[in-house]
ZAMARGU-4260 file (C-alpha; in steps of 0.2 Angstrom, whole numbers, plus 5000, padded with zeros to 4 digits):
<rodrens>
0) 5370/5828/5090 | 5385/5819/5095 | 5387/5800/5096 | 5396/5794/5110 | 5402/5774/5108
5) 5402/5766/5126 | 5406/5747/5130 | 5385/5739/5132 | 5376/5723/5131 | 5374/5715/5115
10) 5357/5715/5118 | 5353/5733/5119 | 5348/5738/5100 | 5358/5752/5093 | 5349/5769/5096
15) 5346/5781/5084 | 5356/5771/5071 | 5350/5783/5055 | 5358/5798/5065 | 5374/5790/5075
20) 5385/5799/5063 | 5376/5815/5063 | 5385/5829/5072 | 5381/5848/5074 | 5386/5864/5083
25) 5373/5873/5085 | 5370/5882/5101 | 5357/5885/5112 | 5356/5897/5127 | 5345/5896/5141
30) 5344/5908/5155 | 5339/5902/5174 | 5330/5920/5176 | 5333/5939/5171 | 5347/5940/5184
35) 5355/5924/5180 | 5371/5923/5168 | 5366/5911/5151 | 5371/5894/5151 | 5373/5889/5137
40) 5369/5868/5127 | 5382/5867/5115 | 5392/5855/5106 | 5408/5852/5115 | 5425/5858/5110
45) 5438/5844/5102 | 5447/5848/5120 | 5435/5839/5127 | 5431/5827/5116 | 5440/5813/5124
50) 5431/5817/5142 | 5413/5811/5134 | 5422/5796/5132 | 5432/5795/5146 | 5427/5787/5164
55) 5413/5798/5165 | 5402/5790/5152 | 5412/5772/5153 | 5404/5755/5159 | 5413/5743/5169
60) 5422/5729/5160 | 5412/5727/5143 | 5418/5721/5128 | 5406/5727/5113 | 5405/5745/5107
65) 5386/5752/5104 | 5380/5770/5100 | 5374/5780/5114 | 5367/5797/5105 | 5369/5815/5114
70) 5359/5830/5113 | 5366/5843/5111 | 5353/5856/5108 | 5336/5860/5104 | 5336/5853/5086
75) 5345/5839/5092 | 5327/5835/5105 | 5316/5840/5091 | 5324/5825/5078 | 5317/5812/5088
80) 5300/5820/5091 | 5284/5809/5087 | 5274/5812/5071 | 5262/5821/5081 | 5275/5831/5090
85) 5278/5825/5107 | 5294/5820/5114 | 5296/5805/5127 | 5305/5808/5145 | 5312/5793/5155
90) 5311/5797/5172 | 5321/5787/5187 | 5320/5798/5203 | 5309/5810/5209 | 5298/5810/5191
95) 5294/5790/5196 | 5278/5801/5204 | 5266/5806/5194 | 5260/5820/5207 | 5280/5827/5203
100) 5278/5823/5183 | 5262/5832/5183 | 5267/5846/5195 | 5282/5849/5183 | 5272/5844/5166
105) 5256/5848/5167 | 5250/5843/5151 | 5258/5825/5151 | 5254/5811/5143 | 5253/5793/5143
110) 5262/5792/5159 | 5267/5771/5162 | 5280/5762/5167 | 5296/5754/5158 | 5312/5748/5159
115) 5330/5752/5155 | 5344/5742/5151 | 5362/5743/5155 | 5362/5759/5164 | 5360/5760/5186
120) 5355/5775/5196 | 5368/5782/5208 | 5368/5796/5220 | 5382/5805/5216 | 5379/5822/5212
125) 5374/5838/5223 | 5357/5847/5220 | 5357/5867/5223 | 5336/5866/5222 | 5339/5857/5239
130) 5349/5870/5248 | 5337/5884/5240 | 5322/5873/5246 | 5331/5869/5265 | 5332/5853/5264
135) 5349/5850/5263 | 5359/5843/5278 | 5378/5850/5274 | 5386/5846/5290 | 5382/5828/5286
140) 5383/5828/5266 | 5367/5822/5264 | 5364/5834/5250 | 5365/5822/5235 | 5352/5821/5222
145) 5350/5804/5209 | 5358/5803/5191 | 5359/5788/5178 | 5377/5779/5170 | 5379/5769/5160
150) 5383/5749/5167 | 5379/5734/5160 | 5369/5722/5166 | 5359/5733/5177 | 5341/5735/5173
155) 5331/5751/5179 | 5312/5750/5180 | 5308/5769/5175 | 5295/5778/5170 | 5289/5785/5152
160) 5277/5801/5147 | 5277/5812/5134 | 5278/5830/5134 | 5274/5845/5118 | 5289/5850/5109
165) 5286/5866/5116 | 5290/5860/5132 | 5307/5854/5127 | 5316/5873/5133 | 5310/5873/5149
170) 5317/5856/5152 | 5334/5860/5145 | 5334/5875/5157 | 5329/5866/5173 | 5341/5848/5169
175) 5355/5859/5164 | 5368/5852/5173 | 5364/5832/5167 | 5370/5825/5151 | 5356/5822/5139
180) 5354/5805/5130 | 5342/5799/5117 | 5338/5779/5125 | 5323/5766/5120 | 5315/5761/5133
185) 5308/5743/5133 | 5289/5738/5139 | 5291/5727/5158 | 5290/5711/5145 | 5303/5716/5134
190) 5295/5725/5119 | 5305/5741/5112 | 5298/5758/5113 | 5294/5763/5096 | 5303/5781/5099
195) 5316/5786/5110 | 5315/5794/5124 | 5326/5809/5134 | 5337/5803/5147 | 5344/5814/5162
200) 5364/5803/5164 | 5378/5808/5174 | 5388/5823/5165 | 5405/5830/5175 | 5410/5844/5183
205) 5424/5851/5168 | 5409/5849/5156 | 5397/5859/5164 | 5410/5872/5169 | 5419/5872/5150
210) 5401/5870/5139 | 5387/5876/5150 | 5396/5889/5159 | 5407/5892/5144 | 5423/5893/5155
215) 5413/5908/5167 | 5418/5904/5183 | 5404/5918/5189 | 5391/5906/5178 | 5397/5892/5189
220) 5393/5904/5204 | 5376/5905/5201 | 5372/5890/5201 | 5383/5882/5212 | 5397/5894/5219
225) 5386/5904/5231 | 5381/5887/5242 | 5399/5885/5244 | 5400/5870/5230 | 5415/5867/5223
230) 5412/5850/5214 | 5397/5847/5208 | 5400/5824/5202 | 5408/5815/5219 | 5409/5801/5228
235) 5408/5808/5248 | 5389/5813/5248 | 5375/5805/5254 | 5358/5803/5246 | 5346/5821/5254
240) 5337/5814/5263 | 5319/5822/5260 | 5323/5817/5243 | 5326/5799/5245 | 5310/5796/5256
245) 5302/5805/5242 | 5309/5793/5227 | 5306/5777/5236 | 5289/5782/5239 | 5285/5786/5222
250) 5293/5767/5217 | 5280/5760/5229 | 5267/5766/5222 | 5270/5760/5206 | 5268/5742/5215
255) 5283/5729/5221 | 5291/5727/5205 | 5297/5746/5204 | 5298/5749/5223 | 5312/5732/5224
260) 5320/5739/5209 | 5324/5755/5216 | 5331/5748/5233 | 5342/5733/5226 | 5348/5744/5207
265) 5352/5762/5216 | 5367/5766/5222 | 5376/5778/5233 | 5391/5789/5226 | 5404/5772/5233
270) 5392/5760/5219 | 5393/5749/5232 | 5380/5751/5243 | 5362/5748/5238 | 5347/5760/5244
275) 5339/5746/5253 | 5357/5744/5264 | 5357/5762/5267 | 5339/5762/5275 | 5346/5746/5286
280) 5362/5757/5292 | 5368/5773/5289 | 5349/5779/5282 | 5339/5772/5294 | 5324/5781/5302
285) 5322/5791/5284 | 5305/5783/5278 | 5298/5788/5295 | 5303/5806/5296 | 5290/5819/5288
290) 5297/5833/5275 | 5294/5852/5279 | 5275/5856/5279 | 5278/5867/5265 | 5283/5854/5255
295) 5274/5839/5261 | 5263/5840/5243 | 5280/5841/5234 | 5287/5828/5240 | 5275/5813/5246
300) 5279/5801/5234
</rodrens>
């Protein structure tokens, strides 16, 4: 578990505070599926130690240091599990529905909403699942899927649920290419979660090639290399758009605070321009088109 000191509010509480200091190395390896190379959840190396703290995880213009604690591997999710063994996951995207939640965690509990400080949502990294699934639109680089930074002064209304510890592999496997952070989530009034919960943030592209893919560029290929992706974290894509339609759905239904949120604190990759802009302009005409019949279920907010 490493702790990563970034530049936030002095507002937002510590996390973790008993474990900031706590490190390990252990590794975890996950395989995609019997043909796929591992990836592997590791510690990074000291050569990249200065890249976790780099522009990738750093806030714009803050002034007071506080812990943000990474997970690192499987031991690192199970140190802050419940009592009763469940582990909380903060969803910001697609898992602000709780068809997708349950279509992905079955067994879930205590689904509710929640909010996060000090962290927005931008579109800034590309999704294989979308290319695989044909909803990608290349020629127009509307291929982006959502991650989280850190940034102060945002606030996210998100989502909260808890799944069995058991779970806690398959989720590493399928979010491989995200940075995972242990976060406390507050209630809509402001009351801190009592445990922390797993957060999918923006990770970068010599990470994921150097830890997850331990250096292999075949690894890389896999998962990215064989739909002709070469970067993987940019700012010249634009948010897919069965996806998107799919996300502000799911915000809607969770009433008009979530649903105003998501339009007016989401980003596209230039951090500039808001979801609800992008619908007005460049994105217009996305709520009204319907996704593939075979995924209509999937993704209907």
């Amino acid at each position: 578990m490493n702790t990563i000191f970034l530049p936030l509010s002095p507002s937002l509480s510590p996390l973790l505070a008993s474990r900031a200091c706590f490190q390990r190395s252990t590794t975890l390896s996950v395989s995609h599926s019997s043909s796929t190379p591992f990836l592997s959840l590791s510690t990074p190396p000291p050569s990249l130690s200065s890249a976790m703290s780099s522009a990738t995880l750093q806030s714009h213009s803050l002034t007071n240091q506080q812990p943000l604690t990474e997970l690192n591997d499987e031991s690192d999710f199970e140190s802050i599990l419940s009592p009763d063994g469940y582990i909380s996951i903060c969803g910001f995207g697609s898992l602000l529905s709780e068809r997708s939640a349950r279509s992905t965690f079955p067994d879930l509990l205590n689904f509710r909403t929640a909010k996060l400080n000090d962290f927005r949502r931008v579109f800034a990294h590309v999704a294989p699942v979308f290319f695989e699934r044909g909803i990608a639109k290349p020629e127009t680089m509307e291929i982006s899927s959502l991650s989280v930074e850190p940034f102060e002064g945002e606030t996210l209304v998100v989502t909260v649920f808890e799944i069995k510890k058991s779970e806690i592999p398959a989720f590493i496997k399928r979010e491989v290419e995200f940075r995972f952070l242990a976060i406390r989530p507050e209630t809509l009034d402001g009351e801190s979660f009592d445990y922390p919960a797993v957060l999918c943030a923006r990770y970068s592209d010599e990470e994921f090639l150097n830890i997850r893919c331990k250096g292999s560029k075949e690894m890389y290929f896999q998962q990215y290399g064989r739909w002709n992706i070469d970067k993987i974290w940019r700012d010249d894509v634009l948010p897919c758009r069965v996806y998107l339609r799919h996300c502000v759905l799911a915000a809607n239904n969770l009433g008009d605070t979530a649903y105003n949120n998501f339009l007016d604190h989401t980003y596209l990759a230039d951090r500039k321009t808001t979801i609800r802009e992008h619908l007005a302009t460049t994105g217009s005409g996305i709520m009204e088109e319907e996704p593939p019949e075979s995924l209509k279920y999937r993704y209907g907010g």
